[in-house]
C-alpha positions in Angstrom: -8.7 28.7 -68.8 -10.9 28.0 -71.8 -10.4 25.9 -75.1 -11.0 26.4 -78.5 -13.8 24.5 -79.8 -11.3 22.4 -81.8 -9.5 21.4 -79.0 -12.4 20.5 -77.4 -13.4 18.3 -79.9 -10.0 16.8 -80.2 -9.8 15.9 -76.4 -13.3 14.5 -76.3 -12.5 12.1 -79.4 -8.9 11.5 -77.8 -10.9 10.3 -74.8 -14.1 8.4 -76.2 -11.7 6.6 -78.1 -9.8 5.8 -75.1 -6.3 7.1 -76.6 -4.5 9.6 -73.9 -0.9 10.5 -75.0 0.5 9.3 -71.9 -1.0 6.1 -71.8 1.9 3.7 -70.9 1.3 0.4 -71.1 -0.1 -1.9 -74.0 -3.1 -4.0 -72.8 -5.4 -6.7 -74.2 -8.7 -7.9 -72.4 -8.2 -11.6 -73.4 -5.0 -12.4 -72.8 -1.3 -11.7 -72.5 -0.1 -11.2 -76.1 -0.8 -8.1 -77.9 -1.3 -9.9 -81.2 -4.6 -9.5 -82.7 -6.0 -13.4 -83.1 -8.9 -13.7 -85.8 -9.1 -16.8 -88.2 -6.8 -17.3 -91.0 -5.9 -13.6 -91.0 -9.3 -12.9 -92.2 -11.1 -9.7 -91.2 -13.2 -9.8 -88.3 -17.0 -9.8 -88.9 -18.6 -6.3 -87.3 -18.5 -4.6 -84.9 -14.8 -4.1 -85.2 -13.0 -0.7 -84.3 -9.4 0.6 -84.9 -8.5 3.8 -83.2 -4.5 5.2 -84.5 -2.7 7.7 -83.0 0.1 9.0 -84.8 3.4 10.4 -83.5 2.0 14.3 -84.0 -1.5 13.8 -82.4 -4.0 13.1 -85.3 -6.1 10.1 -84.8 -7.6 7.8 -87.6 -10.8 5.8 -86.7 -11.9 3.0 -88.8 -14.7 0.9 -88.1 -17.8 -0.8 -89.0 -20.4 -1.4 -86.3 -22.9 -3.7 -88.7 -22.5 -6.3 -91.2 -25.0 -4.6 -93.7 -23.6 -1.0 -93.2 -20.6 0.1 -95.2 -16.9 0.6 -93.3 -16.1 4.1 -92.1 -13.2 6.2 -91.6 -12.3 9.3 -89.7 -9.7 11.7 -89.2 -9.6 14.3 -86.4 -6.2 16.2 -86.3 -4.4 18.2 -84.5 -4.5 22.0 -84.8 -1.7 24.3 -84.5 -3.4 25.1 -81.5 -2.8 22.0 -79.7 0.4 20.8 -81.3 3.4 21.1 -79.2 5.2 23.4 -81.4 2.3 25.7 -81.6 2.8 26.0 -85.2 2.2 22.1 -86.6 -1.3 21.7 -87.8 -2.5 17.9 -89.4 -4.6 19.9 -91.8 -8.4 19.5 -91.5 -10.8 17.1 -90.2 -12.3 14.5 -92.8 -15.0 11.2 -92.9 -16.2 8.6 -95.3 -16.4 5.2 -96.2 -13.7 2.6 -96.8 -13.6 0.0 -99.5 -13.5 -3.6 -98.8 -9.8 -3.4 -100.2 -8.9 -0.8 -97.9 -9.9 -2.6 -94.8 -8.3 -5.9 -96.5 -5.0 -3.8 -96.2 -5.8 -1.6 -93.1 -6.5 -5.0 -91.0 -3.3 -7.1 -93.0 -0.9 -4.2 -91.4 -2.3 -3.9 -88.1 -2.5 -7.7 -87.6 1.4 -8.1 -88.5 2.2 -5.1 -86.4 0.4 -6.1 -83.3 2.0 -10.0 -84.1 5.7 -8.7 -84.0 6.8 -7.9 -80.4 10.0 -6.7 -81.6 7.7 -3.8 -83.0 6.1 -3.0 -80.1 7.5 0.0 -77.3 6.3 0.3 -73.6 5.5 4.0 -73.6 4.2 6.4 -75.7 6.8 8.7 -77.4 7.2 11.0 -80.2 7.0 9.3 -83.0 5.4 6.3 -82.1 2.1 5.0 -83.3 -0.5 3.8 -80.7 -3.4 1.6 -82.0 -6.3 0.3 -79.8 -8.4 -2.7 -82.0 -11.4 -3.6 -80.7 -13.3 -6.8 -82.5 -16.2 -8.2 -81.0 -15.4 -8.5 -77.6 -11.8 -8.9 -77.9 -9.7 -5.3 -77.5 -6.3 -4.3 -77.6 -3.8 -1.7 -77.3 -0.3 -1.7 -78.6 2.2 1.1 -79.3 4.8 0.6 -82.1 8.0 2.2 -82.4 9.1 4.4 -85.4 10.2 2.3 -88.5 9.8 1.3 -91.6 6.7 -0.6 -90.6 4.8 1.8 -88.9 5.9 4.5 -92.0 4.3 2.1 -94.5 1.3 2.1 -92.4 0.9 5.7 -92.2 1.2 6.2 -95.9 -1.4 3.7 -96.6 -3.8 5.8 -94.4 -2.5 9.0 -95.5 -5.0 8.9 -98.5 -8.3 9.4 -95.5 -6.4 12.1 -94.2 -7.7 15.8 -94.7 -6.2 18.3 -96.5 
């Protein structure tokens, strides 16, 4: 069996970003909760690392490894290829940098999803979002279910999707 070079390329960022569709169970390297704990919901200093999943298969990365480098995003989607309908594609591939607002609001929405339980599903469906936060040494992984929260987050980071 062989793979086109986009699926490839897909699978490897799937994996070095440690977000496989059938990963099951939220998990967090410091402790129980799934909240994401920085002071007075300010922004972690770098390195810091947000890897999203969305319910179709496209991921958005956003990170910024050094204090005196700019934040980054990326966007790696799906092809029609690899979609389960064999017909959906997320459009096309795209990188940059983020603005210090953007990561204000990027981080603001993740920390008050990953805070509210009620939010949060066990496994990974359609539909769901799955995020895995890494700041420092602290990581952790958290799927949210399909609602008005999660929507509001995806059209915020529609804008550093491709076209």
């Amino acid at each position: 069996m062989s793979f086109s070079a986009g699926a490839k390329l897909a699978l490897s960022v799937m994996v070095s970003v440690g977000l496989v569709a059938c990963a099951s169970t939220p998990t967090n390297t410091d402790s129980t909760s799934s909240s994401i704990e920085t002071e007075q919901n300010e922004m972690p200093s770098a390195p810091w690392n947000i890897s999203f999943g969305d319910g179709s298969g496209n991921q958005f990365r956003f990170w910024q490894m050094k204090a005196d480098e700019p934040p980054q995003f990326e966007y790696t989607p799906v092809t029609a290829e690899e979609s389960s309908s064999g017909t959906y594609s997320g459009g096309s591939a795209k990188f940059g940098e983020l603005s210090a607002a953007d990561v204000k609001q990027i981080w603001s929405k993740i920390e008050a999803m990953s805070a509210d339980e009620a939010l949060h599903a066990d496994t990974r469906m359609m539909g769901t979002g799955q995020f895995v936060v890494t700041a420092g040494q602290k990581s952790t992984t958290f799927i949210v279910k399909s609602g008005a929260e999660l929507n509001e987050f995806r059209s915020f980071i529609n804008q550093f999707a491709g076209e």
